[in-house]
N, CA, C and O atoms as a Maestro MAE file, in Angstrom:
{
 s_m_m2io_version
 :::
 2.0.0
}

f_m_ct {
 s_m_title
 :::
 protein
 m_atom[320] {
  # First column is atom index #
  i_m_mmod_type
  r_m_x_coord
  r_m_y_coord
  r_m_z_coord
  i_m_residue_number
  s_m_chain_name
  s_m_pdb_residue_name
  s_m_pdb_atom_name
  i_m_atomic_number
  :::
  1 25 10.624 -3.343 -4.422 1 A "UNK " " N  " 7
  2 3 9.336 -3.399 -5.089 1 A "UNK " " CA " 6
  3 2 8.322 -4.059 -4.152 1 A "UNK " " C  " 6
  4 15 8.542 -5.127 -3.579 1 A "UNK " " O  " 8
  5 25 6.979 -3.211 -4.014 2 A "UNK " " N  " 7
  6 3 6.202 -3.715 -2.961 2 A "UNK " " CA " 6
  7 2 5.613 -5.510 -3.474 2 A "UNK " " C  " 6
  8 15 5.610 -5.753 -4.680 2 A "UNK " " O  " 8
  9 25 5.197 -6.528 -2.567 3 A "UNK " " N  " 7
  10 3 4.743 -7.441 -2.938 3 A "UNK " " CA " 6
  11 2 3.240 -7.824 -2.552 3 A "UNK " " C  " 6
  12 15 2.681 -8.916 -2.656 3 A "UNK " " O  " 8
  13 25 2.822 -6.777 -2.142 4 A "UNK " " N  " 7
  14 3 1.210 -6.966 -1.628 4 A "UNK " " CA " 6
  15 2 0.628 -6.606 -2.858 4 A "UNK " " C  " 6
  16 15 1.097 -5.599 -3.388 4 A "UNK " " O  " 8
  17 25 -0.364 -7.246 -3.485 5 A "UNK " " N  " 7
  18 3 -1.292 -6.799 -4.702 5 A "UNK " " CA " 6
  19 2 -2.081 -5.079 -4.372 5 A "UNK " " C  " 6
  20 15 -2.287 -4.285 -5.290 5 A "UNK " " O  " 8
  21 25 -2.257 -4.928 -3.618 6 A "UNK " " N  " 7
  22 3 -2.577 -3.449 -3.433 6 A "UNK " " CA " 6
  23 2 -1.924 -2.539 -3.380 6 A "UNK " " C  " 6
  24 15 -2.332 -1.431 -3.727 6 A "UNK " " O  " 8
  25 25 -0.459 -2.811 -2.830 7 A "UNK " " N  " 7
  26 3 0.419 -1.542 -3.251 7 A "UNK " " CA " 6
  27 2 1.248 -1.850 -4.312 7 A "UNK " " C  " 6
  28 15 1.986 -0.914 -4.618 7 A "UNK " " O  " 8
  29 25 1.357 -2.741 -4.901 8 A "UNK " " N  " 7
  30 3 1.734 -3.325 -6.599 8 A "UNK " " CA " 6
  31 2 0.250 -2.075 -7.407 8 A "UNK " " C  " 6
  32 15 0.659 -1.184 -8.151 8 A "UNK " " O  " 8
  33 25 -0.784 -2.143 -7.236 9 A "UNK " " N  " 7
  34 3 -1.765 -1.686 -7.406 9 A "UNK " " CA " 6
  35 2 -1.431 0.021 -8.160 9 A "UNK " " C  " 6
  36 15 -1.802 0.465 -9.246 9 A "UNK " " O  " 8
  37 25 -0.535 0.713 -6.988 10 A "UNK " " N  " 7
  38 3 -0.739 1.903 -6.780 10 A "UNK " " CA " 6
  39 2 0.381 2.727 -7.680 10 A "UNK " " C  " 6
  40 15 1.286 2.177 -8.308 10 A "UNK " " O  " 8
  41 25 0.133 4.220 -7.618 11 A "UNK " " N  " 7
  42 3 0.636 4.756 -9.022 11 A "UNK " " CA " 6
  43 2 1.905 5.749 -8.266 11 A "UNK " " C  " 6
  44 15 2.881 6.116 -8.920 11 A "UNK " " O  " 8
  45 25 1.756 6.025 -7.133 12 A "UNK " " N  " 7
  46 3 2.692 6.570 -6.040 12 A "UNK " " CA " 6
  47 2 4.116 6.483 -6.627 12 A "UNK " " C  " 6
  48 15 4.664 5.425 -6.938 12 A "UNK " " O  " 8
  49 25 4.761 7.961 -6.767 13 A "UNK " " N  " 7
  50 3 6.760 7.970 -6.676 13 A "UNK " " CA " 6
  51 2 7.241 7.307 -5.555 13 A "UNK " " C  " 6
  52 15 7.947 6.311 -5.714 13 A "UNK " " O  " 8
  53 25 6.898 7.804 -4.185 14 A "UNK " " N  " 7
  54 3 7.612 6.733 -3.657 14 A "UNK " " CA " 6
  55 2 5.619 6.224 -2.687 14 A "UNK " " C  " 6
  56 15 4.476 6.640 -2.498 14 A "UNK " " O  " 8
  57 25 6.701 4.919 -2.392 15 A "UNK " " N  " 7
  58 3 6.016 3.554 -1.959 15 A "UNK " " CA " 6
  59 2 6.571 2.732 -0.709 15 A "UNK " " C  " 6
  60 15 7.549 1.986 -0.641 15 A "UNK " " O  " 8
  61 25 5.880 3.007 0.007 16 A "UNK " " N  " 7
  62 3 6.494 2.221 1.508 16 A "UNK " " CA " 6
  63 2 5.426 1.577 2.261 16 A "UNK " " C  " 6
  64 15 4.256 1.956 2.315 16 A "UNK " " O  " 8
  65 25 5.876 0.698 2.761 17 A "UNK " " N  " 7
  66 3 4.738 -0.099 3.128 17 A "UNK " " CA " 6
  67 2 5.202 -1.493 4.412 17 A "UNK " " C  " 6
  68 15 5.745 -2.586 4.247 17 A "UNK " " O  " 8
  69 25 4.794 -0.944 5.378 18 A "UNK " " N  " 7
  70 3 5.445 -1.572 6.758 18 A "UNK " " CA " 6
  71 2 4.112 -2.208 7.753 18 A "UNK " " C  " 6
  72 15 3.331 -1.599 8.485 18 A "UNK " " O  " 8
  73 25 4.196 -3.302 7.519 19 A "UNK " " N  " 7
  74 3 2.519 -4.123 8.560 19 A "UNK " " CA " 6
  75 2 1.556 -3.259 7.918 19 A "UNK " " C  " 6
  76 15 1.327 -3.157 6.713 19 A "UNK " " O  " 8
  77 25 0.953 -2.572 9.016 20 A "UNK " " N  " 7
  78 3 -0.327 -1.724 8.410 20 A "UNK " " CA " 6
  79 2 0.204 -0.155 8.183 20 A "UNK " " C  " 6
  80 15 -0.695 0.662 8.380 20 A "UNK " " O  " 8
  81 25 1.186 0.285 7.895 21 A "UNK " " N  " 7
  82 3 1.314 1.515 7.722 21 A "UNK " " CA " 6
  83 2 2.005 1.501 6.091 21 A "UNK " " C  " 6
  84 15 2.786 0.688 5.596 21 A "UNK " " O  " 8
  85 25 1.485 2.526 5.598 22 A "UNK " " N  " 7
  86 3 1.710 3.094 4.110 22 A "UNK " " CA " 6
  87 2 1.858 4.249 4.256 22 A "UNK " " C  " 6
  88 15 1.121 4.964 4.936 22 A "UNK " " O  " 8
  89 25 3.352 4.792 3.312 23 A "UNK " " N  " 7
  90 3 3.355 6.129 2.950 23 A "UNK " " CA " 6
  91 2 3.401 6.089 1.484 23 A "UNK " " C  " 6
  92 15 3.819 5.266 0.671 23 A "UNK " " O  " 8
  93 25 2.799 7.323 1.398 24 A "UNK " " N  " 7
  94 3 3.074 7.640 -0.606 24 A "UNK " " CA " 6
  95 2 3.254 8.888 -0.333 24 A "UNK " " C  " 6
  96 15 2.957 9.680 0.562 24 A "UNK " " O  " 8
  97 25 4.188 8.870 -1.980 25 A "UNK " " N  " 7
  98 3 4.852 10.703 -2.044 25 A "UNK " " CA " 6
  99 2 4.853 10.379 -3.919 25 A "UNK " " C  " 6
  100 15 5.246 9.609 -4.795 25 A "UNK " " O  " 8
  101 25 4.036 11.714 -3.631 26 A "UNK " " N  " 7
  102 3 4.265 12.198 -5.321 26 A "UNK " " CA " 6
  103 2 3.729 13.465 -5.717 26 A "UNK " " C  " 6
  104 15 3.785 14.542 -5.123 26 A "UNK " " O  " 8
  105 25 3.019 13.070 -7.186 27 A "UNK " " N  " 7
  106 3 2.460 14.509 -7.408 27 A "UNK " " CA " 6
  107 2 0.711 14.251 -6.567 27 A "UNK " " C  " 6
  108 15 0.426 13.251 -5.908 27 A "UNK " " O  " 8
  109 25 0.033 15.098 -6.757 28 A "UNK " " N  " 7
  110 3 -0.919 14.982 -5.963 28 A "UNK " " CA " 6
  111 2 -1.850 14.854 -6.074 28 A "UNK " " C  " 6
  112 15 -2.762 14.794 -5.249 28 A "UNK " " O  " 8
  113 25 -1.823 14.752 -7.557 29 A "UNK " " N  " 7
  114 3 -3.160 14.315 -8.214 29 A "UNK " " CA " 6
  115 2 -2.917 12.341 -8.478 29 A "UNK " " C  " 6
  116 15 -3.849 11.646 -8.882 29 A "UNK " " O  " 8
  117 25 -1.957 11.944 -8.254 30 A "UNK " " N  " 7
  118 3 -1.661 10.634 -7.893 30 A "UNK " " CA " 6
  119 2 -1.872 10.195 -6.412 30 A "UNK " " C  " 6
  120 15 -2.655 9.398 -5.895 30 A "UNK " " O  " 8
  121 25 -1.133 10.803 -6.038 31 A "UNK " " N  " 7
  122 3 -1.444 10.177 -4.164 31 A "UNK " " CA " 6
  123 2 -2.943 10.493 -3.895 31 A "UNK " " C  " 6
  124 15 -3.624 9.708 -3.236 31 A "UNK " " O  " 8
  125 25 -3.276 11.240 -4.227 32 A "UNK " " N  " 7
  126 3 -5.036 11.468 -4.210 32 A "UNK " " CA " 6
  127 2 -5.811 10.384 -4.471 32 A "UNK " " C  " 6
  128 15 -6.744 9.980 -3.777 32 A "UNK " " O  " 8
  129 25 -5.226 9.716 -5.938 33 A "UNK " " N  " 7
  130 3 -6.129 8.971 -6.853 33 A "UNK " " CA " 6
  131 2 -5.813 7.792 -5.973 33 A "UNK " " C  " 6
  132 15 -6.887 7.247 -5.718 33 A "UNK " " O  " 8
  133 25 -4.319 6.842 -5.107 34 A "UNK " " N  " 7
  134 3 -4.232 6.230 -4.626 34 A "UNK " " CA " 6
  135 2 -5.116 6.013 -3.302 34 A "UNK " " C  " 6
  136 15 -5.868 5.104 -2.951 34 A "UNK " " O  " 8
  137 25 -4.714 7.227 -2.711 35 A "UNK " " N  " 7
  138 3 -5.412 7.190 -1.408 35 A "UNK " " CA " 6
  139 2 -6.926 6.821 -1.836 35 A "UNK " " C  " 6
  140 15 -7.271 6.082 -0.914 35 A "UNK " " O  " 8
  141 25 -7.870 6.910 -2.601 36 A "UNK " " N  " 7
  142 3 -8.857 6.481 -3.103 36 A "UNK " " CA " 6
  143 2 -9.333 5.283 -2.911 36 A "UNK " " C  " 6
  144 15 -10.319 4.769 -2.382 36 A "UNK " " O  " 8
  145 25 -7.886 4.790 -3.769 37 A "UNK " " N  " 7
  146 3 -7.718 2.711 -4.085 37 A "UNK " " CA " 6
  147 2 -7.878 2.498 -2.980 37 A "UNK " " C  " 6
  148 15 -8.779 1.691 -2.750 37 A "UNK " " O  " 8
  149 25 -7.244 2.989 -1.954 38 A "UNK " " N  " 7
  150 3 -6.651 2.585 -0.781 38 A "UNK " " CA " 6
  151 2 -7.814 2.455 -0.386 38 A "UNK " " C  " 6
  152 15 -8.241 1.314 -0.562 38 A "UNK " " O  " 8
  153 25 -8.675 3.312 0.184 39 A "UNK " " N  " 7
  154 3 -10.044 3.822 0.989 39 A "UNK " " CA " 6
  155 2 -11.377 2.488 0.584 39 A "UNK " " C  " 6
  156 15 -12.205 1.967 1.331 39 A "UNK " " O  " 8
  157 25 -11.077 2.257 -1.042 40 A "UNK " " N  " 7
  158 3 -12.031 1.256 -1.478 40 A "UNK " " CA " 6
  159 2 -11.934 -0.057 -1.795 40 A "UNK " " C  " 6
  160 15 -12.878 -0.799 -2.066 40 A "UNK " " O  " 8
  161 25 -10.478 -0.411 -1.751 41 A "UNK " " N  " 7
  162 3 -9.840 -1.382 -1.404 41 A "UNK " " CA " 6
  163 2 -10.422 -2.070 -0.235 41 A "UNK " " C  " 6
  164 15 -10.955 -3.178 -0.288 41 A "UNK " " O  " 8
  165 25 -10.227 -1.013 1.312 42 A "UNK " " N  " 7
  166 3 -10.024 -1.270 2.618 42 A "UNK " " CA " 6
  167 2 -11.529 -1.685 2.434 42 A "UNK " " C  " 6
  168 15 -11.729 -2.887 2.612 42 A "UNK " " O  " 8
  169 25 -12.654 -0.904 2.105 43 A "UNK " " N  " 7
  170 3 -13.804 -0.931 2.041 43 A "UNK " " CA " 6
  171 2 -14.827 -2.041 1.599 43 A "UNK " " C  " 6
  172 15 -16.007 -1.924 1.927 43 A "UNK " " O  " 8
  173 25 -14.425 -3.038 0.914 44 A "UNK " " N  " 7
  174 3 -14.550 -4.033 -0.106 44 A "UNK " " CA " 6
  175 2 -14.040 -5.355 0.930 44 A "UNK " " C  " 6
  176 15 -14.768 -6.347 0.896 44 A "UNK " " O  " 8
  177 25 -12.951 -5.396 1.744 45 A "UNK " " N  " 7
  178 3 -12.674 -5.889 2.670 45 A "UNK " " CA " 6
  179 2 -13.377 -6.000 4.259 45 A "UNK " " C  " 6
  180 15 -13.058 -6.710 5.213 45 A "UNK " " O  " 8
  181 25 -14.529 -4.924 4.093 46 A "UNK " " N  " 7
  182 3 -14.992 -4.411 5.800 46 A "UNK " " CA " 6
  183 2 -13.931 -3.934 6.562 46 A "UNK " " C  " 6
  184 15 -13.976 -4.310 7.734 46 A "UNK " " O  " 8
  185 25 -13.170 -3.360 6.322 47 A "UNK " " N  " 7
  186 3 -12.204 -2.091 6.934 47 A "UNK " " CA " 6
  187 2 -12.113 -0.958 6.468 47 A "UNK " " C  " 6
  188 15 -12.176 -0.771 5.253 47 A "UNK " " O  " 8
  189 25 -11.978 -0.159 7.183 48 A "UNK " " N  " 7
  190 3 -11.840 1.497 7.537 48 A "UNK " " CA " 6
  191 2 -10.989 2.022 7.331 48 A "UNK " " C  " 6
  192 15 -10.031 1.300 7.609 48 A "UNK " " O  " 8
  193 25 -10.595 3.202 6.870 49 A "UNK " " N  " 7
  194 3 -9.309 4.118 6.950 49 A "UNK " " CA " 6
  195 2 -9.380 4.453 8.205 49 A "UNK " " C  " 6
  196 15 -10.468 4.872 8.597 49 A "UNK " " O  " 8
  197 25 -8.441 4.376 9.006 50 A "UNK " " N  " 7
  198 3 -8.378 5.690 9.876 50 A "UNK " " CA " 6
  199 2 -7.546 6.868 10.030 50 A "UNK " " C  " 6
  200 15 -6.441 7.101 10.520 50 A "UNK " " O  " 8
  201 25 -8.597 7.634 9.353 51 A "UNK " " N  " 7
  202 3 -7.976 9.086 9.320 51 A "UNK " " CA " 6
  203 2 -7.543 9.661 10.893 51 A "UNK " " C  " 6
  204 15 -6.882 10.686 11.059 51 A "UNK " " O  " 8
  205 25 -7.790 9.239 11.433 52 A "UNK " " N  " 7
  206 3 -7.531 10.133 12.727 52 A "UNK " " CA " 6
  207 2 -5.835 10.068 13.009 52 A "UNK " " C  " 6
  208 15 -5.120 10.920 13.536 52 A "UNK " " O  " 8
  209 25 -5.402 8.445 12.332 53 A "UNK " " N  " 7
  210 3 -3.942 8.246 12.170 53 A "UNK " " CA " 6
  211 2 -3.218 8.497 11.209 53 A "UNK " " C  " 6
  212 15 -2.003 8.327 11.315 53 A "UNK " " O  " 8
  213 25 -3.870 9.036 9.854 54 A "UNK " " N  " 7
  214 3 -3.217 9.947 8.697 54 A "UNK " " CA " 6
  215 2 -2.575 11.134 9.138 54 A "UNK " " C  " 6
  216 15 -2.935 11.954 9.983 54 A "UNK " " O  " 8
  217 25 -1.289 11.069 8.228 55 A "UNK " " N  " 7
  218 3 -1.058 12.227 8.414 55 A "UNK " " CA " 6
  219 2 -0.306 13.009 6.992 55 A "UNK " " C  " 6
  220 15 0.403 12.204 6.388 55 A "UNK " " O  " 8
  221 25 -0.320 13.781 6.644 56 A "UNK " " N  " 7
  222 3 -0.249 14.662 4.990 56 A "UNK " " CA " 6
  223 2 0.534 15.484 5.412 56 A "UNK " " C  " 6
  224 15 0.402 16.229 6.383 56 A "UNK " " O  " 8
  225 25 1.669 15.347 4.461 57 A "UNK " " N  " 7
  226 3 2.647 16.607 4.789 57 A "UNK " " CA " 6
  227 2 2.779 17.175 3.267 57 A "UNK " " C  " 6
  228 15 3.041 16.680 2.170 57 A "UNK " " O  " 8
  229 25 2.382 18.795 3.895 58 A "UNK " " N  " 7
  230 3 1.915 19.694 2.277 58 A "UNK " " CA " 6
  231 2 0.713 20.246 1.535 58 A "UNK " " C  " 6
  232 15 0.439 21.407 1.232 58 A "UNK " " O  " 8
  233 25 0.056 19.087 1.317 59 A "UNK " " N  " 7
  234 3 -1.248 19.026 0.757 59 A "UNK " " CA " 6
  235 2 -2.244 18.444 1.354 59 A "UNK " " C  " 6
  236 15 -1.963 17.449 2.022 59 A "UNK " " O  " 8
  237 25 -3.564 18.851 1.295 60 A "UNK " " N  " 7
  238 3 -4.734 18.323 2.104 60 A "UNK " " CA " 6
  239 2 -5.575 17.480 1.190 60 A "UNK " " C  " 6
  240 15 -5.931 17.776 0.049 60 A "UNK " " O  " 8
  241 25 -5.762 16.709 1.664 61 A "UNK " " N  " 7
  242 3 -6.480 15.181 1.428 61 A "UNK " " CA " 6
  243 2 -7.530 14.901 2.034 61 A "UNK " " C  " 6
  244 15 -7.277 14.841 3.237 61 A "UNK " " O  " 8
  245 25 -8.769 14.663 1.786 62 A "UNK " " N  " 7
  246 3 -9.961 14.729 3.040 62 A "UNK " " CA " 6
  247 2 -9.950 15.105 4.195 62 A "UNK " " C  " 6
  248 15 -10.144 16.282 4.498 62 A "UNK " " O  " 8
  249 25 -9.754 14.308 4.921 63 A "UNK " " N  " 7
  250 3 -9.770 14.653 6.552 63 A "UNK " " CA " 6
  251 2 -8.699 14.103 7.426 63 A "UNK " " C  " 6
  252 15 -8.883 13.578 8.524 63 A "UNK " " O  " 8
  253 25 -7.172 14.341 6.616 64 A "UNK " " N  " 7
  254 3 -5.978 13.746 6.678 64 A "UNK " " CA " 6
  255 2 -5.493 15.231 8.179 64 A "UNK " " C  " 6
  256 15 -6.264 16.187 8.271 64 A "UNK " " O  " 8
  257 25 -4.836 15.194 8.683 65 A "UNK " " N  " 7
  258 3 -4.384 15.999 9.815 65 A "UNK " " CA " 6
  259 2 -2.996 16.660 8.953 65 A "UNK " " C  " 6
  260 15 -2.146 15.873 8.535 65 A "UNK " " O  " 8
  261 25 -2.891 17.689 8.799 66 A "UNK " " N  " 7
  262 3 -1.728 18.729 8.417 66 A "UNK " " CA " 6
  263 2 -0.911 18.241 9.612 66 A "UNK " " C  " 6
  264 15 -1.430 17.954 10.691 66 A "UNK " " O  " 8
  265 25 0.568 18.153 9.323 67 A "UNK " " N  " 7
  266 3 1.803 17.886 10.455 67 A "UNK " " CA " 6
  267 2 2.839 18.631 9.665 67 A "UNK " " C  " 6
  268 15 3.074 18.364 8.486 67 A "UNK " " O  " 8
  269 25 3.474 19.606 10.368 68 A "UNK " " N  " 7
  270 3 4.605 20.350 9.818 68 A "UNK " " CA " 6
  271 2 5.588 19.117 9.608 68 A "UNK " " C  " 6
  272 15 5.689 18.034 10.185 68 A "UNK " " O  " 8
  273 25 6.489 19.898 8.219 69 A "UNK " " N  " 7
  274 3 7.627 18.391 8.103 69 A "UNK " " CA " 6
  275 2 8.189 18.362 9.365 69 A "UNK " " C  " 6
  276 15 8.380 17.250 9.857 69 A "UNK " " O  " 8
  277 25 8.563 19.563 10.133 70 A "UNK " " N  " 7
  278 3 9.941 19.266 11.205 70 A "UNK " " CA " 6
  279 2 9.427 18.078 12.162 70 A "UNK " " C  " 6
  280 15 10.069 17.237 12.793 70 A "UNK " " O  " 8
  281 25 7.929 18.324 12.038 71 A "UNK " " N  " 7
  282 3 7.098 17.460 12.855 71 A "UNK " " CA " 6
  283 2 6.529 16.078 12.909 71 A "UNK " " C  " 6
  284 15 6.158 15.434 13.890 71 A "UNK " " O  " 8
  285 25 6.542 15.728 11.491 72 A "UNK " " N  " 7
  286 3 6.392 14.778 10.827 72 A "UNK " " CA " 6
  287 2 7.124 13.248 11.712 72 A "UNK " " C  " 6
  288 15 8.071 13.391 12.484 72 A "UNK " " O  " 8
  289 25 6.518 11.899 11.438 73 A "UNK " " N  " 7
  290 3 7.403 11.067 11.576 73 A "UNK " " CA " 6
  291 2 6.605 9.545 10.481 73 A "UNK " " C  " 6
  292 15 5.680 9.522 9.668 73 A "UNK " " O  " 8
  293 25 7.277 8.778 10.865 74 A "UNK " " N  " 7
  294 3 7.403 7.611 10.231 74 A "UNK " " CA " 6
  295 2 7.378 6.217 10.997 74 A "UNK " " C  " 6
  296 15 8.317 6.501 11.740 74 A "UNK " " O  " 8
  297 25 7.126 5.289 11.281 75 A "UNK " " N  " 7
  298 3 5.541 4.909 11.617 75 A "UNK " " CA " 6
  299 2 6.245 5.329 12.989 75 A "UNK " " C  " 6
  300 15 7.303 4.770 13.276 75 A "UNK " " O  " 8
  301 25 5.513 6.636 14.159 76 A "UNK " " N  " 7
  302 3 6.003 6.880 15.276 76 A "UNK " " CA " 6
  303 2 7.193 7.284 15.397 76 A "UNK " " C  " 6
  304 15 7.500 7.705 16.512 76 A "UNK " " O  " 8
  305 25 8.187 7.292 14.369 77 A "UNK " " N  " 7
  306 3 9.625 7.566 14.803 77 A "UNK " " CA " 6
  307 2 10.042 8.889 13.886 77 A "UNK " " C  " 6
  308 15 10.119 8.740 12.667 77 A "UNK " " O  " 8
  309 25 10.260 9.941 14.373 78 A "UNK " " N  " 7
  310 3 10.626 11.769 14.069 78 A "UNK " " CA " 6
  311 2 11.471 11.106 13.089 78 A "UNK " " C  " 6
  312 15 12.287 10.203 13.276 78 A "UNK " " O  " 8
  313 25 11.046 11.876 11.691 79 A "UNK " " N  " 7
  314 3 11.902 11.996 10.535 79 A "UNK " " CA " 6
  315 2 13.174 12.934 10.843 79 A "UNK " " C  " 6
  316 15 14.355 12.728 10.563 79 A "UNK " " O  " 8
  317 25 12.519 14.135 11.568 80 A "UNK " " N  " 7
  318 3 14.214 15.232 11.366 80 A "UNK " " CA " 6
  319 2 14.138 15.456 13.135 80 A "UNK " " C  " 6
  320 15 15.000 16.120 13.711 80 A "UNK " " O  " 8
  :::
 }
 m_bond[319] {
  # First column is bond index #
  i_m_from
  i_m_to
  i_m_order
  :::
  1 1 2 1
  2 2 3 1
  3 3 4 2
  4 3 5 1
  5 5 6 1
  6 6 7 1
  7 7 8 2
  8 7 9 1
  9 9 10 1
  10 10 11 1
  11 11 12 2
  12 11 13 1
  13 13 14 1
  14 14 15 1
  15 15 16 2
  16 15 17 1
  17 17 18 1
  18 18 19 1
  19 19 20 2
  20 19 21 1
  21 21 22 1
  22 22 23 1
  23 23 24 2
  24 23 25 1
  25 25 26 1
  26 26 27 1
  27 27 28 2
  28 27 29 1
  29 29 30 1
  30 30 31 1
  31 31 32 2
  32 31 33 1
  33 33 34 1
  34 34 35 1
  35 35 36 2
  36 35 37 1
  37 37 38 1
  38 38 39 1
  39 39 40 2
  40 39 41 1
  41 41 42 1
  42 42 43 1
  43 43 44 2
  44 43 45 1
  45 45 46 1
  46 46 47 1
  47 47 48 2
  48 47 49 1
  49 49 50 1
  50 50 51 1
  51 51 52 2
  52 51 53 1
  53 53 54 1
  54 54 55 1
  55 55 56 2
  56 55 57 1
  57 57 58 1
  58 58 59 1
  59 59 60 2
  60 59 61 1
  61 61 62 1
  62 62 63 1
  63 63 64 2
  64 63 65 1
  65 65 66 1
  66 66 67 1
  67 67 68 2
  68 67 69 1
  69 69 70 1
  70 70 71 1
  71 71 72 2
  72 71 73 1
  73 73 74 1
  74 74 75 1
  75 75 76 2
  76 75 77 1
  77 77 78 1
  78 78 79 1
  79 79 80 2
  80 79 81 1
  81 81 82 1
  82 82 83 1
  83 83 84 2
  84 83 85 1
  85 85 86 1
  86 86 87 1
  87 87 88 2
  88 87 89 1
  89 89 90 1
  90 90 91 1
  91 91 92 2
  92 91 93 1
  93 93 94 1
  94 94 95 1
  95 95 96 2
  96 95 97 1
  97 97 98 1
  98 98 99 1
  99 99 100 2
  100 99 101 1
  101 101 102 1
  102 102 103 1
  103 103 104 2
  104 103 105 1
  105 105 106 1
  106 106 107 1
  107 107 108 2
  108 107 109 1
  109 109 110 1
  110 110 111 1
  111 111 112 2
  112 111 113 1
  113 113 114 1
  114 114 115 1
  115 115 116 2
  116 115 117 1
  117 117 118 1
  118 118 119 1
  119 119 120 2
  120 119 121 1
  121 121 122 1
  122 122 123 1
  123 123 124 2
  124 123 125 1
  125 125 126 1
  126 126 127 1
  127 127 128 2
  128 127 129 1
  129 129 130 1
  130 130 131 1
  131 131 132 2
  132 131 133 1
  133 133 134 1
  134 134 135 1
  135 135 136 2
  136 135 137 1
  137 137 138 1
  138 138 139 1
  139 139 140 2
  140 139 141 1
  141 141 142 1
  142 142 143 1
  143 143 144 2
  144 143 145 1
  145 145 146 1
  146 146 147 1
  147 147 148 2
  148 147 149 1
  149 149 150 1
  150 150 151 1
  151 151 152 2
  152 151 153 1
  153 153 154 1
  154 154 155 1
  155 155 156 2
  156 155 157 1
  157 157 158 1
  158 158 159 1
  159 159 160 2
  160 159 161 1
  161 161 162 1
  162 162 163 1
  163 163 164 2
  164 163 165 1
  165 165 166 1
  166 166 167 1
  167 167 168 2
  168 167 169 1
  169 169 170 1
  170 170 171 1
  171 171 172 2
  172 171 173 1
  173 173 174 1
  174 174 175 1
  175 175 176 2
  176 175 177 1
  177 177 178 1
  178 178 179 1
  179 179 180 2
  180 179 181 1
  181 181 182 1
  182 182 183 1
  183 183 184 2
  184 183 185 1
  185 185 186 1
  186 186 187 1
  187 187 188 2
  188 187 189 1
  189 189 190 1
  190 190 191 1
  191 191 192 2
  192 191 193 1
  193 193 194 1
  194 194 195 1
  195 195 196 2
  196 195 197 1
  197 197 198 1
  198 198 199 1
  199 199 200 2
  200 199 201 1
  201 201 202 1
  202 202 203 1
  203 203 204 2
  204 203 205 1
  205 205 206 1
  206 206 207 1
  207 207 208 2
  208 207 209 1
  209 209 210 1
  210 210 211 1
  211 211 212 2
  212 211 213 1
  213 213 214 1
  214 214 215 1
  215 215 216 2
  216 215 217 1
  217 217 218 1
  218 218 219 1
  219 219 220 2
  220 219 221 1
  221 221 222 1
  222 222 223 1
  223 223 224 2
  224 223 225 1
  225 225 226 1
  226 226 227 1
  227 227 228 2
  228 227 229 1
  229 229 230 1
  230 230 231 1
  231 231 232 2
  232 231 233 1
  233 233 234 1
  234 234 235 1
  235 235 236 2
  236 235 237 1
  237 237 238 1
  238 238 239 1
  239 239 240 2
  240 239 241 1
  241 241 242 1
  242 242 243 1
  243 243 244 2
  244 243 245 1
  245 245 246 1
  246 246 247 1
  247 247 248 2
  248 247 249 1
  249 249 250 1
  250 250 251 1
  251 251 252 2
  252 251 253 1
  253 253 254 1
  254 254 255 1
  255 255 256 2
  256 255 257 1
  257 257 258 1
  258 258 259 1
  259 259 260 2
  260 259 261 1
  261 261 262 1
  262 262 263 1
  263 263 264 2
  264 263 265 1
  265 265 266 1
  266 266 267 1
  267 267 268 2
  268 267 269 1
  269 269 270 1
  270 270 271 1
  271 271 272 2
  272 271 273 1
  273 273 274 1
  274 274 275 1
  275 275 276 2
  276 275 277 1
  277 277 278 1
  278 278 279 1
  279 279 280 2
  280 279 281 1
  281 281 282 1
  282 282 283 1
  283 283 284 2
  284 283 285 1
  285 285 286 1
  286 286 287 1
  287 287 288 2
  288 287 289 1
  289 289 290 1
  290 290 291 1
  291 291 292 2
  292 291 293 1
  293 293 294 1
  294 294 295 1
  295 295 296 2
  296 295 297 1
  297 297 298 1
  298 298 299 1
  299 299 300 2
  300 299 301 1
  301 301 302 1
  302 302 303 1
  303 303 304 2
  304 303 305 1
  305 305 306 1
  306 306 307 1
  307 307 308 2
  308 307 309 1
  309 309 310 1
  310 310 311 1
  311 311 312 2
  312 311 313 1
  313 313 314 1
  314 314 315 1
  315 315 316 2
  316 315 317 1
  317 317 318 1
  318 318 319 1
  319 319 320 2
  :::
 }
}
């Protein structure tokens, strides 16, 4: 169970959360609504998303970068 009040926060199936990297997986009208929190959370703080280091596997999310799963990894390290 996450212990940071912001990802305690979030409505995400799964929930991971390592220094500054977060993944969420669910349906997608949830990870949407999170990624949101997330964005205005960061925002409220004077920090930024950076999308340029997002990455969405499946579904498109603002200006998140499409990565095939085979391609995919986790923070830097190839899932398959």
């Amino acid at each position: 169970m996450p212990y940071d009040p912001l990802l305690e926060s979030l409505y995400s199936e799964l929930l991971l959360g390592y220094l500054d990297d977060v993944t969420l997986g669910g349906q997608q009208s949830v990870v949407a609504t999170d990624v949101q929190c997330v964005i205005e959370v960061l925002r409220d703080m004077g920090l930024v998303l950076n999308v340029s280091k997002c990455e969405l596997i499946t579904f498109v999310i603002q200006s998140f970068q499409r990565v095939q799963v085979t391609k995919s990894s986790f923070p830097g390290a190839p899932l398959f």
